[in-house]
C-alpha positions as CSV (number, residue, x, y, z in Angstrom):
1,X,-1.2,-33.9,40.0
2,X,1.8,-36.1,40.6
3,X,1.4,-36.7,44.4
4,X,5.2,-38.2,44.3
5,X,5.6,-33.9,44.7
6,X,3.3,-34.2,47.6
7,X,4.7,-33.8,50.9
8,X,1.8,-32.8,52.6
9,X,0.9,-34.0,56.6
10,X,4.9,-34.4,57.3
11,X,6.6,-33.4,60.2
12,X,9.6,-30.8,59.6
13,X,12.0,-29.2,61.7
14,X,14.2,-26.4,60.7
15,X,17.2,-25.2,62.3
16,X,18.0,-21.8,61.9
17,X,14.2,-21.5,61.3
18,X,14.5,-18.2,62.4
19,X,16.9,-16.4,59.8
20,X,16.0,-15.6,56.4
21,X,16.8,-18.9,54.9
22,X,15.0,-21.5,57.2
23,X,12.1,-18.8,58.1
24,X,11.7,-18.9,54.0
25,X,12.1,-22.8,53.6
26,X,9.6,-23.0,56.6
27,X,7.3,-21.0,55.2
28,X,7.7,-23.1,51.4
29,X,6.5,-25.9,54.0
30,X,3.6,-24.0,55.3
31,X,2.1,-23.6,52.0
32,X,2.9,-27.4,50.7
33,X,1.0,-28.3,53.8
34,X,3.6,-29.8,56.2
35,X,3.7,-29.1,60.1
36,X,6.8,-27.3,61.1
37,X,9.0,-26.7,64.0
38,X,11.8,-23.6,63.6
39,X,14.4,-23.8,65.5
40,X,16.6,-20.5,66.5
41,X,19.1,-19.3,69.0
42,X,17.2,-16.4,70.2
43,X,13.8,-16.7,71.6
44,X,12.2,-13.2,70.6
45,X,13.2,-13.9,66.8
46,X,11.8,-17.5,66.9
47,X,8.7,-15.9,68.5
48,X,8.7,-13.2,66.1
49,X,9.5,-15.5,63.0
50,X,6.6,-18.0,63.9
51,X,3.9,-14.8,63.8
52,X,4.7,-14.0,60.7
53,X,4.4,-17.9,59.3
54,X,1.1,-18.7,61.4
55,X,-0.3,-15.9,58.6
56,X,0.9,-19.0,56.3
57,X,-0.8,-21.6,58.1
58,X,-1.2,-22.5,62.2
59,X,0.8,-26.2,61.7
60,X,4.4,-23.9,63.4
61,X,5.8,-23.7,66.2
62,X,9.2,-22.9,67.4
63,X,11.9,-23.2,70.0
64,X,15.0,-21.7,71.0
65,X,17.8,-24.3,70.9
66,X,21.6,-24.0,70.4
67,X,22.5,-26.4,68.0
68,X,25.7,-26.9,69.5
69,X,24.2,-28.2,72.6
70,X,23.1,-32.1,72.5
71,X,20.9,-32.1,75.8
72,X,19.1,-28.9,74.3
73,X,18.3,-30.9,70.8
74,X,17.3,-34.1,72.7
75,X,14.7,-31.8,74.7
76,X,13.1,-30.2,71.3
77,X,13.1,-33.9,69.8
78,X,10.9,-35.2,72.6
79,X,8.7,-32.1,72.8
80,X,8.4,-32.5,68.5
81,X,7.6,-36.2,69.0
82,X,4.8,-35.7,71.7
83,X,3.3,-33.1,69.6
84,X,3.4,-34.6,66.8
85,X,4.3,-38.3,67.2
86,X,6.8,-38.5,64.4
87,X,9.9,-36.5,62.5
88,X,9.8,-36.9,58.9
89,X,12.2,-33.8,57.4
90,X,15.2,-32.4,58.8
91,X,16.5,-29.0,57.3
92,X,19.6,-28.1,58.7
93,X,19.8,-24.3,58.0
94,X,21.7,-22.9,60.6
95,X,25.1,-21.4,60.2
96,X,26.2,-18.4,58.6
97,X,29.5,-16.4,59.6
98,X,30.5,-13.7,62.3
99,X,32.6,-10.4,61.4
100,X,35.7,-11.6,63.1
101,X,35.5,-14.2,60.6
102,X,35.1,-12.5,57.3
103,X,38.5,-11.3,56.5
104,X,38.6,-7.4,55.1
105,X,39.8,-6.2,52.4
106,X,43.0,-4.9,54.1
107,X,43.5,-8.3,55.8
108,X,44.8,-11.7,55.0
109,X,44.7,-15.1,56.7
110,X,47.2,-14.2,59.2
111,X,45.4,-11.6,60.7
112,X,42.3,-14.2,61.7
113,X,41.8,-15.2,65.2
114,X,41.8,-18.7,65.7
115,X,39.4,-18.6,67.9
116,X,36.9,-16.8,65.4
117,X,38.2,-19.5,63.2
118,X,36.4,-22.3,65.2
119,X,33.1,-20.8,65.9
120,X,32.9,-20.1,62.3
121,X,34.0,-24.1,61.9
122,X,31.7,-25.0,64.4
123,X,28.5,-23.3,64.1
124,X,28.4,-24.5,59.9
125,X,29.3,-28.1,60.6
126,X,28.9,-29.3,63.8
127,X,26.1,-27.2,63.7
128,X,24.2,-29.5,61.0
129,X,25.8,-32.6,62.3
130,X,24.6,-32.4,66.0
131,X,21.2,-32.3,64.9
132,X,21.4,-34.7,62.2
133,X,22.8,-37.1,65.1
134,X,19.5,-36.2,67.4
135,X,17.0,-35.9,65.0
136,X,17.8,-38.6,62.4
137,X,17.7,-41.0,65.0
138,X,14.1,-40.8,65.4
139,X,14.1,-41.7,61.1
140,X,16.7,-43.9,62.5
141,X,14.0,-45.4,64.5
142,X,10.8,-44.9,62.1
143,X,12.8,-46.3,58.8
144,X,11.8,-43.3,57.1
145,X,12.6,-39.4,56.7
146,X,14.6,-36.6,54.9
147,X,17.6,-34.9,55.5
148,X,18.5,-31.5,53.8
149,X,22.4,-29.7,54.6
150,X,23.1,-26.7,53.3
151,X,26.0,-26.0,51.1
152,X,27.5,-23.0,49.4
153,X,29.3,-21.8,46.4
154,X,32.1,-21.4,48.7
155,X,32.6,-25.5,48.8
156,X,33.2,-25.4,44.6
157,X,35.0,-22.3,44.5
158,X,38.1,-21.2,46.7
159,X,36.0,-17.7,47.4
160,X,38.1,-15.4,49.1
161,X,37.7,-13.6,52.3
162,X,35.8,-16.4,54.0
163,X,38.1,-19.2,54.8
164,X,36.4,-20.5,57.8
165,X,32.7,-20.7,56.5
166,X,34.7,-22.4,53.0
167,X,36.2,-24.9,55.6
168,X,33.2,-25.8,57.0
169,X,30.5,-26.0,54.0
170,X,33.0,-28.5,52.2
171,X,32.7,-30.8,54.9
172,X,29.2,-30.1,55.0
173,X,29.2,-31.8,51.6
174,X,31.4,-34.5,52.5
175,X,29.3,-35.2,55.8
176,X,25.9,-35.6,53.0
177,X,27.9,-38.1,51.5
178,X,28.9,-40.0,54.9
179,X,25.7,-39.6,56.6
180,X,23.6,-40.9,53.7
181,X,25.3,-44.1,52.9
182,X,25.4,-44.6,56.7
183,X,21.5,-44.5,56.8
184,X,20.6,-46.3,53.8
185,X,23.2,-49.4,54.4
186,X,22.6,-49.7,58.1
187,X,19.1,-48.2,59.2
188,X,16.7,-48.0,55.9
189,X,17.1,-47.3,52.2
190,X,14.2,-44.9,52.7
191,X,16.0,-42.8,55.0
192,X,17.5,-40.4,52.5
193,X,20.3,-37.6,53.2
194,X,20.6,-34.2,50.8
195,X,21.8,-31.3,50.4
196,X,21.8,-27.5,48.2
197,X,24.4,-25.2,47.7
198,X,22.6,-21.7,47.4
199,X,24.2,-19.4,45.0
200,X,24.2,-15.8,45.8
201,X,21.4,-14.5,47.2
202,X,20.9,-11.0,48.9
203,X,20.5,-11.3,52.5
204,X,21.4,-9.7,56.0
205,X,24.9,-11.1,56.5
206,X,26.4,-10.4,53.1
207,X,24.4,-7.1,52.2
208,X,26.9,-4.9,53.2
209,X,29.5,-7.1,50.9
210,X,27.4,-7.3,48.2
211,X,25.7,-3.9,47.9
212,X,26.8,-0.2,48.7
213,X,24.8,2.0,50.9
214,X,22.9,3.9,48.1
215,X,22.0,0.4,46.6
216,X,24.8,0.0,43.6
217,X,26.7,-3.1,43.1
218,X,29.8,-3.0,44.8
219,X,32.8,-4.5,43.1
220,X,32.6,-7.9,45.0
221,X,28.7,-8.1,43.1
222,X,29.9,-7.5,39.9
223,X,32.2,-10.5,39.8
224,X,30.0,-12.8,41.5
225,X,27.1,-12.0,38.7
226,X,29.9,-11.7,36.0
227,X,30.4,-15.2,37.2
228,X,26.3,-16.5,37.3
229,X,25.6,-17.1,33.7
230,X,22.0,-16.0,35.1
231,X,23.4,-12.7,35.4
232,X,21.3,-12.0,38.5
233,X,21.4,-13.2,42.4
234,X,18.5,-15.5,43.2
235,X,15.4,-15.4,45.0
236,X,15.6,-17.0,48.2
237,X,12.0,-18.2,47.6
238,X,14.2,-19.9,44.9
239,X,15.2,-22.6,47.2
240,X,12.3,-23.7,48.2
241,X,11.5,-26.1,45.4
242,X,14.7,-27.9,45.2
243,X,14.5,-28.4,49.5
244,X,11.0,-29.8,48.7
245,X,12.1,-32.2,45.8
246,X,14.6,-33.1,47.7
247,X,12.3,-34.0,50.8
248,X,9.5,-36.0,48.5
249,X,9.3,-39.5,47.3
250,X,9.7,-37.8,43.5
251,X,13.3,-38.2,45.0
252,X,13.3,-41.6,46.5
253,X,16.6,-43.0,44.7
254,X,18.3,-39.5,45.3
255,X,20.9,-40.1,48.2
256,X,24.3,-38.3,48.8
257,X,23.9,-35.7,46.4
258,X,24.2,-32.0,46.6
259,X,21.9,-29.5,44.7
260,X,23.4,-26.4,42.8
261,X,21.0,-24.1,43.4
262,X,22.8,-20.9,41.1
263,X,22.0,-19.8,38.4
264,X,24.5,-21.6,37.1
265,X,27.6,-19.9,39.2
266,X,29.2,-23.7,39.6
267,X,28.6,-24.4,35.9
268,X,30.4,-21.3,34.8
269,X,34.7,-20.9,34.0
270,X,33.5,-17.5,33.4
271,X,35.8,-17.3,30.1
């Protein structure tokens, strides 16, 4: 075995540990043998998501936190650090969109609310950069850790009907990029800061886009897999290797960079 793929004995915390996407990296953790701590908005579905993961293995815990809110973060960092003593990954998977910010069919850009705009805006970038400020001090501190962002499709491609989430996961990128030069020049080269862009997978906030009620492909599903040279959407256990690459020396001189994770959706004109 090469053990630069083992990340075994680290110290993880996953925003959005609750949803489908963080509950499934956290659980890719569980298995490589890393401690984790979900983070999620809602208390009963952080208590309900770290049930199902102590089937995986008993190194989880979880907390509900609003990303959003800075004194909230710094009170999970110190209850993290006097459980465990140290931070070594940060996944940043919280986000997602709202209804009043997915545009409908019948709708166009003038008929958004501003002010489902900005929680849209907020929740997928501040959302990842508030805890990268909290948590990557301690890596700040320790000269040593991982950070993972999560992209989207909709940062390559202007994908329509979701301006605000678009908005926000292209600065997401541009944030990997700031925040990982910032680390490496003035805190540690080993401090390294990552991120994916998910193709499209099937899961609770775009079912209803993506499939009809009897289970057929609705119009907007035959495009996106005309587009996915794959010709399929992905497994969201799919992600889980790319995250742990990503979070293991095997990608010590990897810093800045973002991940296509898409079965090849970005690659593709499509003619």
């Amino acid at each position: 075995m090469n053990n630069k793929f083992d990340i075994s004995g680290r110290v993880a915390v996953i925003t959005g540990g609750s949803g489908v996407l963080g509950s499934n990296i956290a659980e890719g953790f569980l298995q490589a043998g890393v401690k984790v701590i979900i983070i999620g908005a809602h208390q009963e579905r952080v208590d309900a998501a770290v049930e199902r993961l102590r089937a995986v293995s008993p190194d989880v815990y979880g907390v509900a936190c609003n990303v959003l809110d800075m004194d909230s973060l710094e009170s999970v960092k110190s209850e993290v650090l006097s459980k465990w003593g140290r931070i070594d990954i940060l996944v940043n998977a919280a986000g997602g969109n709202i209804p009043g910010g997915t545009l409908t069919e019948a709708q166009n850009i003038f008929d958004m609310k501003v002010e489902d705009l900005n929680k849209v805006v907020d929740l997928n970038l501040n959302g990842s950069v508030y805890p990268s400020l909290v948590f990557g001090r301690v890596m700040a501190e320790q000269k040593s850790g991982a950070i993972v962002n999560v992209s989207s499709m909709a940062a390559y491609e202007s994908i329509t009907r979701v301006p605000g989430y678009s908005m926000a996961k292209s600065a997401i990128e541009n944030f990997t990029r700031w925040m990982a030069q910032e680390m490496a020049i003035k805190f540690s080269e080993k401090i390294r800061v990552n991120a994916i862009a998910p193709g499209f997978f099937i899961g609770n906030q775009n079912r209803a886009i993506l499939i009809n009620p009897e289970g057929s492909l609705t119009e907007r599903s035959k495009k996106v897999i005309a587009k996915t040279p794959m010709r399929r959407f992905g497994d969201i256990s799919e992600l889980n290797g790319a995250v742990q690459f990503l979070c293991s020396d095997a990608a010590s001189f990897i810093t800045g960079a973002t991940l296509a994770v898409d079965g090849g959706f970005s690659a593709f004109s499509g003619v």
